[in-house]
N, C-alpha and C positions, 0 to 999 in steps of 0.2 A: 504494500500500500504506500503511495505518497503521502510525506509528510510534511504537515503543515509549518508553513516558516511563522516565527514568534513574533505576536503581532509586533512588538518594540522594535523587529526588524525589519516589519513590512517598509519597504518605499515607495513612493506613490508618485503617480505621473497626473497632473489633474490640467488635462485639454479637451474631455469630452465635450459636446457643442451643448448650447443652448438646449437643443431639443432634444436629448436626453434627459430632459428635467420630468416629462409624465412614467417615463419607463423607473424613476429613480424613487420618484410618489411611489408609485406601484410595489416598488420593491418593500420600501418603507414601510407601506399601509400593510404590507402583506406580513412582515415580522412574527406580527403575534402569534396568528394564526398558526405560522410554521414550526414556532415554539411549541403551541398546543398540540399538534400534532404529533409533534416528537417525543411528546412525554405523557401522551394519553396512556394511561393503563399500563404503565411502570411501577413496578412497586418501590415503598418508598424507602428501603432497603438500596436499592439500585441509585433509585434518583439522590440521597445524601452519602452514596461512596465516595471518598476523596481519591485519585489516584496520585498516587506520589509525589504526595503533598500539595497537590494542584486540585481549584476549585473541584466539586461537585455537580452534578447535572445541574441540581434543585442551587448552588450557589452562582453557576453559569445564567440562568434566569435572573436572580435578582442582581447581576450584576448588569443587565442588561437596565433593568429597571433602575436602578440607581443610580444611570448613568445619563437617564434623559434629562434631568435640572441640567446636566452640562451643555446638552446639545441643543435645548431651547436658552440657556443663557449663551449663548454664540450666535445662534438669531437672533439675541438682541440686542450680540454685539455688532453685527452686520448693517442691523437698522439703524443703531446707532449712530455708525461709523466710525467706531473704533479701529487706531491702528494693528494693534494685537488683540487676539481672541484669549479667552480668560484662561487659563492653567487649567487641564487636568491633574485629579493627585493620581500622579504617576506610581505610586505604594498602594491604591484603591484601599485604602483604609478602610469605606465606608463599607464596601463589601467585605473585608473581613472581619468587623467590627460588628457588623448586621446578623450573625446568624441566620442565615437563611435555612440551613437544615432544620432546625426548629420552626421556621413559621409554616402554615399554610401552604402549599404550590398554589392549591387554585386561588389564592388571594394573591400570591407574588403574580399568575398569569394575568387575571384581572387588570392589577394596579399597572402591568406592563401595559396591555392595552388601552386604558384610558388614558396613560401619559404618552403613549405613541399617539394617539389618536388628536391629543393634543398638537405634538410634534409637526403631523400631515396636515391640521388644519391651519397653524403657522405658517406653512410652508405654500399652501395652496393662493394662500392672500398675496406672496410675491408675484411683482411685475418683471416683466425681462431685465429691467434696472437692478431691481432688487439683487436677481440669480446673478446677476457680476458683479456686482459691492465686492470689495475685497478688505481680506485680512489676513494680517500676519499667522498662522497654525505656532503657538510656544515651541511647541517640541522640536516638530518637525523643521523650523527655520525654512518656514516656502511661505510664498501669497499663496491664499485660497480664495476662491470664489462662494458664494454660497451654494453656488453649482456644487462643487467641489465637498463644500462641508456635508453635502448632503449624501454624496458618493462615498464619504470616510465614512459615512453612518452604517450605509447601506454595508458595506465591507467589514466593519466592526461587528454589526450583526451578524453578518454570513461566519464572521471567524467563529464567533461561540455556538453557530450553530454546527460548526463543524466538529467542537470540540465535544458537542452532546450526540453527536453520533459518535464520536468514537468512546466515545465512555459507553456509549450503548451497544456497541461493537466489542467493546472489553470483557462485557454483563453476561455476553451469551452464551 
C-alpha cells in the first residue's frame, strides 16, 4: 500500500483557476457525510484505538471539528484583509486536551457538521473578488488565495480521512 506523506510535509502548489471554487464547495459540503460513513457501525473499541501513539478514528473526527474556528477565523481574515492569516497551534493541543475517546461520536459527527455547514455557507457568500483576497499561510511562508484556503481544507480533510481508513484497515 502507498503511504501517506505527513501532513507537516505536504507542499502545496495553489494555481487552481477561479472555477474550481463549486467543485471545492462540493468537496467541503460533502466532508461530513464521508466521515459518517466511514464510521457507521464501528465499534467503539475500534473507533478509540490509538495506533502508535497517533490519534484515534473517534480523535481523527474531533480533530476535524476543532479545527473549523481556525478555518472560519481565516475567512475572516481574508475579509478583512489581513496581511497574515492567524496561526495554527501546530502541537493541536486542543485535540489532545479534548478527549475525544470519551465523548459521544455521534455528537462529535453532528457538531462536525453544523460547523462545516457553517464553513460552506461562508464560503458560498464570496464574490470572484473575495476567492482572490490574498494572505500570507504562517507556516507555510506562501500567499494564499481564499481559492487556495479552501483547497488546504479540502486536503486536510481528505488526509484524516485517509488516516480513518487505514486505522480501519489495521481493525480487520
Amino acid at each position: 500500500m502507498i503511504r501517506r506523506e505527513p501532513w507537516f510535509s505536504r507542499r502545496f502548489t495553489f494555481d487552481l483557476p477561479v472555477s474550481a471554487v463549486p467543485g471545492l464547495l462540493e468537496r467541503l459540503r460533502g466532508t461530513p457525510a464521508r466521515v459518517e460513513a466511514r464510521v457507521a457501525g464501528v465499534p467503539a473499541a475500534v473507533l478509540t484505538r490509538r495506533w502508535q501513539d497517533h490519534w484515534s478514528i473517534q480523535e481523527n473526527v474531533g480533530h476535524l471539528l476543532d479545527l473549523e474556528p481556525l478555518w472560519l477565523g481565516r475567512i475572516d481574515d481574508f475579509a478583512a484583509g489581513r496581511l497574515t492569516l492567524q496561526e495554527a497551534d501546530l502541537l493541536n493541543r486542543k485535540t489532545d486536551e479534548a478527549n475525544h475517546n470519551a465523548r459521544d461520536l455521534g455528537t462529535l459527527v453532528r457538531g462536525f457538521r453544523e460547523a462545516r455547514a457553517e464553513l460552506v455557507r461562508q464560503l458560498e457568500q464570496a464574490d470572484e473578488a473575495d476567492w482572490l483576497r490574498t494572505a500570507r499561510h504562517p507556516r507555510l511562508h506562501a500567499e494564499m488565495r481564499l481559492l487556495d484556503h479552501a483547497f488546504f481544507v479540502a486536503e486536510h480533510d481528505d488526509h484524516h480521512l485517509a488516516t480513518i481508513t487505514e486505522h480501519l484497515r489495521r481493525s480487520d
